[in-house]
Steps between C-alpha positions, in 0.01 A plus 500: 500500500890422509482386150275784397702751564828346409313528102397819558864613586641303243253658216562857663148545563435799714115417588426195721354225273186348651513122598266272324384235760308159354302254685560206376248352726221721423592594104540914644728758427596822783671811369701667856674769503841566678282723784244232553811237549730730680442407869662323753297212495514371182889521521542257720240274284755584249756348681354251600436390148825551382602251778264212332607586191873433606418209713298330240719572195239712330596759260431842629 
């Protein structure tokens, strides 16, 4: 979401762009909205992700 919204600053974009989630697993694609990931919940999943991420040397 960090990363998301850090493009849609950068482009000036005044409307939330929706995040495109893909499975790998399954071969799927989500659309979400910012309102359906706007809670507190999947913040810290966020975070917590971010935290791999770093630990693990993966590019965000």
């Amino acid at each position: 979401m960090r990363t998301k919204r850090q493009c849609e600053q950068a482009l000036g974009i005044k409307q939330p762009l929706p995040l495109v989630v893909y499975c790998k697993h399954k071969g799927s694609v989500q659309v979400c909205f910012d309102d359906e990931l706007d809670s507190e919940h999947l913040a810290l999943n966020e975070a917590s992700l971010d935290e791999f991420a770093l630990f693990h040397n993966l590019s965000q």
